[in-house]
C-alpha positions as CSV (number, residue, x, y, z in Angstrom):
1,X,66.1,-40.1,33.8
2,X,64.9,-36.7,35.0
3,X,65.2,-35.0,31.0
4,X,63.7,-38.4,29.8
5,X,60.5,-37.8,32.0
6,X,60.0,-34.2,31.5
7,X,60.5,-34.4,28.1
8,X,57.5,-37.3,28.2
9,X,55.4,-35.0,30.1
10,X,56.3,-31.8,28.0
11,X,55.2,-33.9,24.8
12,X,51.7,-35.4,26.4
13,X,50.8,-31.9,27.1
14,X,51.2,-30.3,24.4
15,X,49.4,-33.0,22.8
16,X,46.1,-32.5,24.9
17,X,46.5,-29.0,24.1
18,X,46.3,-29.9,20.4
19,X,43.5,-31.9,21.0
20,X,40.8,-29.8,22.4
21,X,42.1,-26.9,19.7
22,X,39.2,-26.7,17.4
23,X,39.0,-25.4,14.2
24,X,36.7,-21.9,13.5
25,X,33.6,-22.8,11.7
26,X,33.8,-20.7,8.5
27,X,30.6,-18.2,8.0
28,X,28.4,-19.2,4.9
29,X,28.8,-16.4,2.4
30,X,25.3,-15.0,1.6
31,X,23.1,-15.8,-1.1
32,X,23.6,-13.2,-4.4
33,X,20.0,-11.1,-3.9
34,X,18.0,-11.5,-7.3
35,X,17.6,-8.3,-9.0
36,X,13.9,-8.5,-11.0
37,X,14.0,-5.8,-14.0
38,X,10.4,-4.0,-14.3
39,X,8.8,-5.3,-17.7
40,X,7.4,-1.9,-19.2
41,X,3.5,-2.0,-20.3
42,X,2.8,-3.0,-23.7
43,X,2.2,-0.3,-25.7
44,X,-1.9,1.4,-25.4
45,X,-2.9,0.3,-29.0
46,X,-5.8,1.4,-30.4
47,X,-9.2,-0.4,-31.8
48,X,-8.8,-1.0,-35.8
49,X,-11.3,-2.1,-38.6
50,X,-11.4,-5.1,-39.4
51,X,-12.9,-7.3,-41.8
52,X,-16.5,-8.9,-41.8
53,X,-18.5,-11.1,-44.2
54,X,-20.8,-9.1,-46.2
55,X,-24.0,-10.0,-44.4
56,X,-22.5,-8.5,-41.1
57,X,-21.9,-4.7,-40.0
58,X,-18.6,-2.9,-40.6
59,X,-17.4,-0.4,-38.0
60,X,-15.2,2.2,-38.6
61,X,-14.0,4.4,-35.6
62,X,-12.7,7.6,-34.8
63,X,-9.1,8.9,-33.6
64,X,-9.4,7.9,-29.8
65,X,-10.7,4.5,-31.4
66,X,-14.4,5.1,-30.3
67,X,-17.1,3.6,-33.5
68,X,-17.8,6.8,-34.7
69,X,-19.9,5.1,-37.9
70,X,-21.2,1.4,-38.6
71,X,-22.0,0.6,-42.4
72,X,-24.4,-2.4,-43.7
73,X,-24.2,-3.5,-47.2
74,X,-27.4,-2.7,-49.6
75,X,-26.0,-4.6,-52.5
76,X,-26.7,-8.0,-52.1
77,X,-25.2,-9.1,-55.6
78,X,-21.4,-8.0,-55.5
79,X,-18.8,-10.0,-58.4
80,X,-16.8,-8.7,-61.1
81,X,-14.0,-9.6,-63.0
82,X,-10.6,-8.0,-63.9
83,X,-11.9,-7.7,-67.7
84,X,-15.4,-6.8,-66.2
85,X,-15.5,-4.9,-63.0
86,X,-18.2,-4.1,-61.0
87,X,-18.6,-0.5,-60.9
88,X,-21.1,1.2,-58.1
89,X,-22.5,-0.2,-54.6
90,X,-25.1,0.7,-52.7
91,X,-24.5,0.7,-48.2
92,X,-26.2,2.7,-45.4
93,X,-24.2,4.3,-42.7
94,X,-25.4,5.0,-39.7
95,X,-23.8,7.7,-37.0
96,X,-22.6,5.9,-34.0
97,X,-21.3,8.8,-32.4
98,X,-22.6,11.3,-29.9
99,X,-21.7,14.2,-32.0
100,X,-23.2,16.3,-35.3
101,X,-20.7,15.6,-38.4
102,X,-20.9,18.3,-41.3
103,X,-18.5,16.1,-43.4
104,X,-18.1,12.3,-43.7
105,X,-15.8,10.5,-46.0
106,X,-14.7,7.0,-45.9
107,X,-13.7,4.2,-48.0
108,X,-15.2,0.6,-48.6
109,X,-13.0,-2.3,-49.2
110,X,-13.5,-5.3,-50.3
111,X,-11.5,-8.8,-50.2
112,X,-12.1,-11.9,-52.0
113,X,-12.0,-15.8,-50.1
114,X,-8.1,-15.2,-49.5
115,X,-8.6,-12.3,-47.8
116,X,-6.9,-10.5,-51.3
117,X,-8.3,-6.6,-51.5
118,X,-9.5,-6.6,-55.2
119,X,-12.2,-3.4,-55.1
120,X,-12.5,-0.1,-52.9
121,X,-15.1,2.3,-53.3
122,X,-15.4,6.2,-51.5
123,X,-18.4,7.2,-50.4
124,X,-19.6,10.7,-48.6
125,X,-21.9,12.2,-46.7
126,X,-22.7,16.0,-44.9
127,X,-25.1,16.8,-42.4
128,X,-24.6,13.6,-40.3
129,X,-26.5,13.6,-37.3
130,X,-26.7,11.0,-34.3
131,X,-28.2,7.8,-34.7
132,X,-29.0,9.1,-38.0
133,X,-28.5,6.4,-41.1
134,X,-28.5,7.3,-44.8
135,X,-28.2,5.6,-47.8
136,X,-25.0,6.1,-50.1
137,X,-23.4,4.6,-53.4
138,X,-19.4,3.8,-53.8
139,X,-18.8,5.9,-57.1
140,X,-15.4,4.9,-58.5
141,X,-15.3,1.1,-57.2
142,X,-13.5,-1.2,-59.4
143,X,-14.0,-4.8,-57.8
144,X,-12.5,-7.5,-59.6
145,X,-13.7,-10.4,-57.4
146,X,-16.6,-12.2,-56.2
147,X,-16.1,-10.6,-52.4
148,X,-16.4,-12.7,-49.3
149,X,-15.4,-10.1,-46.5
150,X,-15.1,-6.3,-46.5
151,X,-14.8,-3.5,-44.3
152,X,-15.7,0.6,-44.1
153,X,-12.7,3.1,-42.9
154,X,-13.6,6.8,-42.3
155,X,-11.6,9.3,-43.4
156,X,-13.2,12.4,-42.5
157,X,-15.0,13.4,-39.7
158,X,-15.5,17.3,-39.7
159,X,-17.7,18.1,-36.4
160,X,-19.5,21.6,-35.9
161,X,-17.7,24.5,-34.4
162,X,-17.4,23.8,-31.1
163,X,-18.4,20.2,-31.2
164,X,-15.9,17.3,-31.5
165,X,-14.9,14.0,-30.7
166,X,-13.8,13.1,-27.1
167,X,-11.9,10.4,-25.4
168,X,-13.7,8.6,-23.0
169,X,-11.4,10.1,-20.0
170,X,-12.4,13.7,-20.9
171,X,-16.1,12.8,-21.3
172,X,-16.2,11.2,-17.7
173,X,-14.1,14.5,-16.6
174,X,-16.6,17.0,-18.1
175,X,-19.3,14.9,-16.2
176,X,-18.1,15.0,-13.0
177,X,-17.4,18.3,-13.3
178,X,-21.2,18.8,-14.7
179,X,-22.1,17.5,-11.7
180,X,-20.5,19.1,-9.3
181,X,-21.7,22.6,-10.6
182,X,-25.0,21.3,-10.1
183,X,-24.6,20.5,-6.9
184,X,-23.2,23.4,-6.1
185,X,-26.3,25.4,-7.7
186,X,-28.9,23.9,-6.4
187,X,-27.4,24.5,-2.7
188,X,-29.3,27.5,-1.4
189,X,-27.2,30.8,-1.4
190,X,-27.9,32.7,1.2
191,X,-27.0,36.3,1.8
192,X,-25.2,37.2,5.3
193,X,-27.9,39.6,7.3
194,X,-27.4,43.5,7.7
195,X,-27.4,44.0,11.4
196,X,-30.4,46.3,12.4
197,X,-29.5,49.4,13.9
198,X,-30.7,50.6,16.7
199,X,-32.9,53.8,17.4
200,X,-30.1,56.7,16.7
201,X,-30.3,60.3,18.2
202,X,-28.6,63.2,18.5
203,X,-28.4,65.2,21.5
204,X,-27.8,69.4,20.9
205,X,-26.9,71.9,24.2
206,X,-29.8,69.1,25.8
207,X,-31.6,69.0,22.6
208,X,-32.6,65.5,21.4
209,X,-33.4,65.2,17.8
210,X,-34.1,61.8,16.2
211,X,-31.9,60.5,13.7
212,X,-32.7,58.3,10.8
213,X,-30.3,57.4,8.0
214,X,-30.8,58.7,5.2
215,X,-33.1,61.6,6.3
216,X,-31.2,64.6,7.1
217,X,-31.6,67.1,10.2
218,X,-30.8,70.6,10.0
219,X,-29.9,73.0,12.7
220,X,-29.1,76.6,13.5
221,X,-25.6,77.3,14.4
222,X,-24.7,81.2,14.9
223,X,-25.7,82.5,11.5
224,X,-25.3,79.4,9.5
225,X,-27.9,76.4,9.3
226,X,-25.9,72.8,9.2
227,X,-27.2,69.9,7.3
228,X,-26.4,66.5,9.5
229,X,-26.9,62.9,6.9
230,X,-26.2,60.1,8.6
231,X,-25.6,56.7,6.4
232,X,-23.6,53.7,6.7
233,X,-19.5,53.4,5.9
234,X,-19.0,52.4,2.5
């Protein structure tokens, strides 16, 4: 009967100790951490001509894609055909630059309603100043269309020594450097003062004798007469 009870009262415990056994809650594993890829920059791309109808402007620009010359069409007929081409137009260019050009070359296209190219003339000029405009002919042209659209592309642009075309980042750099030289020169330079000096003298067996610089005092010593010239350290 003893066994039977213990036994009983072995099982109930161990039971209870079962019971308020609880299981470890189990940690979350952490979130995967998104890695973001930088996207490079497009590519800096630079202004092209493009086509305009032939009552508008063409611009043509220069290698750091600044206008370097606008064109306007003097023809106002323009049509040919592939067994008749026209043969010769008339434009004026104008420089749009801030720079002299001794040489200017460039061609004119021109594209019919499908935007097709069916003519190209050259045309030149030399001696091309500023805001200057001149009047030029397309020697050579063979267009085989009744145009709608064209454009102007320059192919040469020969500056004076010394003179030539500049991006806009070195043109704002040589003005702020501009500027600061002239800030600099108009500040007033002035020159660091000479101390005075005072009244000098020289004093010989109780003999005083003035001294100047620059003036010099002779005396008699034994036989010999000494020349004294005082002046200022180099």
């Amino acid at each position: 009967m003893t066994a039977a009870i213990r036994t009983m009262f072995l099982t109930l415990l161990m039971t209870g100790v079962a019971a308020t056994v609880t299981p470890a809650q189990e940690t979350p594993a952490p979130a995967p951490t998104a890695v973001t890829t930088p996207v490079p920059a497009p590519p800096e791309t630079r202004a092209s001509e493009t086509r305009v109808p032939l009552a508008e402007p063409a611009i043509a620009f220069d290698m750091n894609g600044q206008a370097a010359v606008a064109g306007r069409l003097r023809t106002t007929v323009l049509a040919g055909t592939p067994d008749a081409p026209a043969r010769n137009s008339r434009l004026v260019v104008e420089n749009r630059s801030s720079v002299f050009y001794t040489y200017v070359t460039g061609w004119a296209t021109f594209y019919d309603a499908e935007g097709v190219r069916c003519g190209e003339g050259l045309w030149k000029l030399e001696a091309f100043a500023p805001g200057e405009a001149a009047e030029v002919d397309t020697p050579g042209l063979r267009l085989t269309c009744a145009p709608a659209s064209w454009r102007i592309v320059a192919i040469n642009l020969l500056t004076r020594a010394g003179d030539a075309a500049k991006s806009p980042a070195v043109l704002t750099q040589e003005a702020a450097t501009t500027q600061t030289a002239a800030t600099a020169t108009s500040a007033p330079i002035v020159a660091p003062a000479t101390p005075a000096l005072p009244p000098l003298e020289i004093n010989i067996n109780g003999k005083t004798l003035p001294l100047q610089p620059g003036n010099p005092v002779e005396i008699t010593v034994g036989r010999e007469r000494v020349r004294i010239v005082v002046s200022p350290a180099p």
